[in-house]
C-alpha positions in Angstrom: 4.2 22.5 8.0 5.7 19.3 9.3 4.6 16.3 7.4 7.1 13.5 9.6 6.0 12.1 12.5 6.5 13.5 15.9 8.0 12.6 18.7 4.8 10.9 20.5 4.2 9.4 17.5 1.7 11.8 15.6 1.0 13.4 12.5 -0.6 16.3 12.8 -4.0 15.4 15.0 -3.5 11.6 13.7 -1.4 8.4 14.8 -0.5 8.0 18.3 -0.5 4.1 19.8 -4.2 2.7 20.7 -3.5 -0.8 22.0 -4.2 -3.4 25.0 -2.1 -2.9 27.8 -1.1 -6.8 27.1 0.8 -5.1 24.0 1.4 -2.0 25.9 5.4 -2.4 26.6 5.6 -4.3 23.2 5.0 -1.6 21.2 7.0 0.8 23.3 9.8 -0.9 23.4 9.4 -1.4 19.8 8.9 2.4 19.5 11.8 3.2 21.7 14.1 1.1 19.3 13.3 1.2 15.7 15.2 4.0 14.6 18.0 2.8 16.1 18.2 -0.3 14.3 17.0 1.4 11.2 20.1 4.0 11.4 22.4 1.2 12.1 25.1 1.0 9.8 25.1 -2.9 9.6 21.3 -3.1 9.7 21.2 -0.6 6.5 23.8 -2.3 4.6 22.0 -6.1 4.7 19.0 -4.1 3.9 20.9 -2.6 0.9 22.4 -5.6 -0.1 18.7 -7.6 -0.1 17.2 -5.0 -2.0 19.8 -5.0 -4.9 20.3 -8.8 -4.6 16.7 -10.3 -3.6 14.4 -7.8 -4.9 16.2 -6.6 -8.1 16.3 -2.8 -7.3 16.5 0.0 -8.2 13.3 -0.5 -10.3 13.1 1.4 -13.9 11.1 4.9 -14.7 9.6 3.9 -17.5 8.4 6.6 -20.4 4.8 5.5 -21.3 4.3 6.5 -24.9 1.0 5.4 -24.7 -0.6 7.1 -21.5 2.0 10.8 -22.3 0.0 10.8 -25.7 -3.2 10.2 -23.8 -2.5 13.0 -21.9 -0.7 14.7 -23.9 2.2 15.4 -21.2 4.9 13.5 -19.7 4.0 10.2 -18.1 6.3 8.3 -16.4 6.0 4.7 -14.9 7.9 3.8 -11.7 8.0 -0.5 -11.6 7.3 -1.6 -8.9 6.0 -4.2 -10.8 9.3 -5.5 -11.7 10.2 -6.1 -7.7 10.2 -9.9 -6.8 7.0 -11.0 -5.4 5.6 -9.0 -8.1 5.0 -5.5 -6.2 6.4 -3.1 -3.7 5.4 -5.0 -0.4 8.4 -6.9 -0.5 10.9 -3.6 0.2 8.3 -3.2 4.0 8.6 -7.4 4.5 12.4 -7.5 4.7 13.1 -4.4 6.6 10.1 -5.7 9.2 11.5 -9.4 9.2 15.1 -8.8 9.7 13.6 -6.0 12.8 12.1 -8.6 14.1 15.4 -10.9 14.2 17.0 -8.5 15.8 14.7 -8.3 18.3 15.1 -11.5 19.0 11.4 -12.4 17.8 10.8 -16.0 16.9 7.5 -15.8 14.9 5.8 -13.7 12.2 2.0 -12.8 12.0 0.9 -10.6 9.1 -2.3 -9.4 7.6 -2.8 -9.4 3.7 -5.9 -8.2 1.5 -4.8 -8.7 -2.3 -2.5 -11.3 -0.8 0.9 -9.3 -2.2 1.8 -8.1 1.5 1.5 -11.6 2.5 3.3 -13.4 -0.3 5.5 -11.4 0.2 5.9 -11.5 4.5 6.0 -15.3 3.2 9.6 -14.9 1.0 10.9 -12.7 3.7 10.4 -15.6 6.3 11.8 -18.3 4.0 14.6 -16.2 3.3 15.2 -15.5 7.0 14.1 -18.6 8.2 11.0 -17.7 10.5 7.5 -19.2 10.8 4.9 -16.8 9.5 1.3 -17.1 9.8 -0.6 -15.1 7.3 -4.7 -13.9 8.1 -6.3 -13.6 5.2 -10.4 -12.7 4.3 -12.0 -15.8 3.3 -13.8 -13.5 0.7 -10.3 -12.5 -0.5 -8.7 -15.8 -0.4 -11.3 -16.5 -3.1 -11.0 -14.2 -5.4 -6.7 -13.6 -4.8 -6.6 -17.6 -4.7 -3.2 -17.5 -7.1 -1.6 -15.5 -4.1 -3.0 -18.2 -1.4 -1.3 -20.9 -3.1 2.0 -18.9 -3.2 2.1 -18.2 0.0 1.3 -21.9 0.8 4.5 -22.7 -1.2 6.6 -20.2 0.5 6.1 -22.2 4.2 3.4 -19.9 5.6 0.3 -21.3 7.2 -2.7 -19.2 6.0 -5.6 -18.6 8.2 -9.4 -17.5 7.1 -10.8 -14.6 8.6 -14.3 -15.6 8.8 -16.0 -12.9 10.5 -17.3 -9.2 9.2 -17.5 -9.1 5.3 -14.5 -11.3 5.2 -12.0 -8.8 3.9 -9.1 -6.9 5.1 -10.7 -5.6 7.9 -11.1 -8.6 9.9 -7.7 -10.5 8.6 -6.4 -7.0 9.9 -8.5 -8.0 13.3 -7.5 -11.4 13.6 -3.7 -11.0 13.3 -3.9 -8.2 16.2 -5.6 -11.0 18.1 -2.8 -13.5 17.5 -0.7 -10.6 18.4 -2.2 -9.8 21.8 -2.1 -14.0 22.4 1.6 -14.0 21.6 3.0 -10.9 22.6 6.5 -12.2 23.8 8.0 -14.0 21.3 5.5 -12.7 17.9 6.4 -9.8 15.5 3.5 -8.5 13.5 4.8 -7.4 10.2 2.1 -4.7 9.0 1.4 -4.6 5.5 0.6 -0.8 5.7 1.0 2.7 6.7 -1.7 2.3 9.3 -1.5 0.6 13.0 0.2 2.0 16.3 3.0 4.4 16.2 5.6 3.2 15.2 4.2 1.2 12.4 3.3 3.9 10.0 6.9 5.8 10.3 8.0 2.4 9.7 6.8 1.5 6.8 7.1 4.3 5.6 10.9 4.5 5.8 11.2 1.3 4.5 8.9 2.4 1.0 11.1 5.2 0.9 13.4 3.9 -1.4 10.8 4.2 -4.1 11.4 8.0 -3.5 14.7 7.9 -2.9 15.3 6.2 -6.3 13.4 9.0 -7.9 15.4 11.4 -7.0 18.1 10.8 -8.9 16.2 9.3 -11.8 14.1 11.9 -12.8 16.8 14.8 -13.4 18.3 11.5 -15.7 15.6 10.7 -18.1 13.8 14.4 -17.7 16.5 17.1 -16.9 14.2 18.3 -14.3 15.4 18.2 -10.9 12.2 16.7 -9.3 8.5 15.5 -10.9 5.7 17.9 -11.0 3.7 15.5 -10.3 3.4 12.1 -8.3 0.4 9.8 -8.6 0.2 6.7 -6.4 -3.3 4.5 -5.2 -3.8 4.4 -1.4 -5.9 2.0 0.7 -4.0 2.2 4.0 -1.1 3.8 1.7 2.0 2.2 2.1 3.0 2.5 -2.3 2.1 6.6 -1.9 3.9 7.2 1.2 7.3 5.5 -0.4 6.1 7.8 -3.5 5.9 10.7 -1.8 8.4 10.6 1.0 11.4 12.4 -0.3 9.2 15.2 -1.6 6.8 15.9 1.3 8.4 18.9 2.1 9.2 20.4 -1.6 5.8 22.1 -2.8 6.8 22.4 -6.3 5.9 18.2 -6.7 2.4 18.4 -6.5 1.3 14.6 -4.7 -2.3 13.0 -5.3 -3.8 9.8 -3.9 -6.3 7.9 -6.1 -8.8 6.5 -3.2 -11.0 3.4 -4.4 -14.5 4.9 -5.0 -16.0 1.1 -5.6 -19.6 1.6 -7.1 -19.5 5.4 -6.8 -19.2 7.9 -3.7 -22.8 8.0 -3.0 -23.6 4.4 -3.6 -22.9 2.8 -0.4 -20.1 0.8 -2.1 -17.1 2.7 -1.4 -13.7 2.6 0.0 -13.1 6.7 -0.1 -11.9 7.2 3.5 -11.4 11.0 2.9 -14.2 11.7 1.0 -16.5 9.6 3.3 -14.7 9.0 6.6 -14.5 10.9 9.4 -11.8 11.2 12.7 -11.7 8.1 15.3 -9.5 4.5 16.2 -9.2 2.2 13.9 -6.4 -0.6 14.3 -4.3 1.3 16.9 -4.0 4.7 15.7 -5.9 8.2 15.1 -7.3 8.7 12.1 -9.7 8.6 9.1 -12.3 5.8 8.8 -15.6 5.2 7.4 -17.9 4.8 10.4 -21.5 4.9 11.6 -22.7 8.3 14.0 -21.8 5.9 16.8 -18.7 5.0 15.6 -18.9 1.5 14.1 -17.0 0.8 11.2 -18.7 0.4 8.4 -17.4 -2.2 5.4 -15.6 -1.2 2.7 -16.3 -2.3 -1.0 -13.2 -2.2 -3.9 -12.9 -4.2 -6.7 -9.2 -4.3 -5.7 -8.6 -6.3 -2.5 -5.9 -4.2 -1.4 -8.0 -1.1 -1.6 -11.3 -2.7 0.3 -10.0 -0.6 3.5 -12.6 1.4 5.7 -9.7 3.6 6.9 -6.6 5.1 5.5 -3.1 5.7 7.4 -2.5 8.7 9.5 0.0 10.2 7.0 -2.4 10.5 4.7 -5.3 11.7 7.1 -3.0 14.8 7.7 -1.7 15.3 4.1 -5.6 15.4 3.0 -6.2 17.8 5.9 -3.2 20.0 5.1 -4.2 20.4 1.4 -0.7 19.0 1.0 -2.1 16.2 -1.2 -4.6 15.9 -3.5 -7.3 13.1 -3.1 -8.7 11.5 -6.3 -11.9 8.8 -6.4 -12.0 6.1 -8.9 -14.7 3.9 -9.4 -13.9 0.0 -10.0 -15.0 0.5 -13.8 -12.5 3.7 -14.2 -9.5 1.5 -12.8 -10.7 -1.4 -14.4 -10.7 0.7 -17.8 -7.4 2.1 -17.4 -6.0 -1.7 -16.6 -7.4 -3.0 -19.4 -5.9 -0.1 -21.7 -2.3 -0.3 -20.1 -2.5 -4.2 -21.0 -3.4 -3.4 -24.5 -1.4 -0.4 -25.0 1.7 -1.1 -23.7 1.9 -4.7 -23.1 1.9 -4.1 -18.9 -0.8 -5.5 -17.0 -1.1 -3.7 -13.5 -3.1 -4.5 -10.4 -6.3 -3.4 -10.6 -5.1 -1.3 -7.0 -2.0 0.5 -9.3 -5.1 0.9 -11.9 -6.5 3.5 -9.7 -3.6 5.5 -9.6 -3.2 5.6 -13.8 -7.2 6.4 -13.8 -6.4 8.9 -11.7 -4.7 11.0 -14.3 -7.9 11.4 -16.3 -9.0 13.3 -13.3 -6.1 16.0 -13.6 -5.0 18.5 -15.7 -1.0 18.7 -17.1 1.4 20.7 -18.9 3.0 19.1 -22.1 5.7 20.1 -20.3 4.9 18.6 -16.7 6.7 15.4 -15.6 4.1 13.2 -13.7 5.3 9.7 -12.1 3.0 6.8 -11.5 4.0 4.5 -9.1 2.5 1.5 -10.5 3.1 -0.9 -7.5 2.3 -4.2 -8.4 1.8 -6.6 -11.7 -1.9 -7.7 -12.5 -1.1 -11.7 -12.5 -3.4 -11.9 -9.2 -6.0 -9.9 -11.1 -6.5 -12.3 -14.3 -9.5 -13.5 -13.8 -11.5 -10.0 -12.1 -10.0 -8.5 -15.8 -11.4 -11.3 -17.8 -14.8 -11.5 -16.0 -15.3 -7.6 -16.6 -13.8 -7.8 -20.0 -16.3 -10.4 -21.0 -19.6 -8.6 -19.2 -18.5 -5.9 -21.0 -18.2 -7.6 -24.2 -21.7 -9.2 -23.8 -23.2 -6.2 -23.0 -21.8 -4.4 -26.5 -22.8 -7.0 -28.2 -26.6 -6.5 -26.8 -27.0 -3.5 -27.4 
């Protein structure tokens, strides 16, 4: 089984390029190129170099004492966290940006839902010295308002999306209609593994390193040559394919993808795109959205902003198909849980999305001798005040009962 893309730009029965012909030649020429640039010697050592000096890679696998007694296995932490901007967007937002230059592109449009992907698009372009314009839900900007402000500082110019429920959806709608307005001389960094072919390859290889650094930490600290197991959240899924990259094609590292199950899978609250989504276009590609019988998309509910997704990327539509990974669903109180319990345990607070990936592991069953890597992709600072506001209603309703 082939889990890489192919050469017209599919996964399996997903991906493919659905755009207006005003973007038709952009993204083929952009398809036509890419690896090129990417397998550039030059282009892969200032990559290198920025990822060692900028975002303070490799990032540590940390040995959780507290969640391997939990689980009485092996459970080991892989920091994303640590990155600067605070999570693992910023490896996709340099590759992307320094593309883009050598394109010759002149101006940056992004889309963000937790705001991390934007923040940081935002350092890449003050770093590289590009304008960037950042769409944003006006129902995220609210609740991720730390991460507005940041990008504010950085130079971008952040723009409401005020249509649909206000979310990543339609900040993901709006920067593909600045796109199609600006074709020429714009560069859409996507934050995800989702959009036309060549966007989810793309992103991919540039998350790769998180799997790349694996590889040669693991056997390190464990002795094992590779994980048995490796746990990452997915919305579009940009964290779990770095995660997973370098061992799509070994079955002995078993891969599962914690979905955001909102309110429950039955509720009408819910983010699961495999569990409740079926095939059609969403955003420029093939693949696996939530949608009425007619094919309207319906909104997505997560506590996490970077999880409140209808759809999930094409990658991941085939690896669910395949059976080659294994799809979890985790409610907002599960991931919420298992923040809080990190934050008391062990003194890390996570993102409420990277808490749906370590609430995922009370969903499995391991080995005391199984190795099992969680890619906890981002720090919870944008998340302070969702944690303290469920903490508290908790609180209150323990004390009335």
């Amino acid at each position: 089984m082939n889990y890489q893309v192919d050469e017209n730009g599919f996964y399996g029965p997903y991906g493919g390029a659905y755009v207006p012909e005003v973007l038709f030649s952009t993204v083929q020429n952009l398809s036509q190129s890419y690896q090129g640039i990417l397998d550039d010697p030059e282009f892969k050592k200032e990559l290198s170099r920025l990822l060692k000096l900028y975002v303070g890679r490799e990032t540590p696998l940390y040995p959780s004492p507290y969640l391997s007694g939990l689980h009485q296995t092996n459970v080991f932490l892989k920091r994303e966290d640590l990155c600067h901007s605070g999570a693992h967007k910023i490896n996709n937002t340099l590759g992307q940006v320094l593309l883009a230059k050598r394109l010759g592109k002149t101006r940056i449009v992004a889309e963000t839902g937790a705001g991390s992907h934007g923040v940081a698009t935002a350092m890449a372009c003050a770093l590289l010295k590009l304008p960037c314009f950042i769409y944003m839900g006006e129902v995220d900007m609210k609740r991720q308002f730390p991460n507005v402000e940041r990008m504010r500082l950085l130079g971008a110019t952040v723009v409401p999306a005020l249509s649909g429920s206000k979310t990543l959806k339609d900040a993901t709608n709006e920067a593909f209609r600045d796109w199609i307005n600006n074709p020429v001389d714009t560069f859409y960094v996507i934050g995800s593994v989702v959009g036309p072919h060549p966007y989810p390859d793309m992103v991919a290889q540039f998350q790769s390193v998180i799997s790349k650094e694996l590889i040669q930490q693991v056997p390190d600290l464990t002795g094992k040559e590779v994980p048995d197991y490796v746990i990452a959240c997915v919305g579009g899924g940009s964290n779990a394919a770095g995660s997973f990259y370098h061992f799509l094609d070994n079955p002995a590292v078993k891969l599962v993808a914690a979905e955001a199950a909102g309110k429950g899978l039955d509720s009408g609250f819910t983010a699961a795109a495999t569990f409740r989504g079926k095939s059609g276009i969403l955003h420029g590609s093939k693949t696996k959205f939530m949608q009425t019988n007619e094919g309207q998309v319906l909104e997505a509910h997560s506590i996490s902003a970077g999880l409140d997704y209808p759809g999930i990327g094409p990658l991941h539509a085939w690896l669910h198909d395949t059976g080659r990974a294994q799809f979890v669903a985790v409610t907002d109180e599960e991931a919420l849980d298992a923040g809080i319990a990190l934050s008391q345990k062990e003194g890390i607070i996570p993102a409420i999305e990277s808490a749906h990936a370590l609430a995922a592991l009370s969903h499995l069953d391991f080995k005391p001798t199984d190795v099992v890597v969680v890619c906890l992709s981002g720090r919870g600072d944008k998340d302070l005040e969702t944690y303290i506001q469920y903490s508290t209603s908790k609180k209150s309703s323990h004390d009335q009962i």
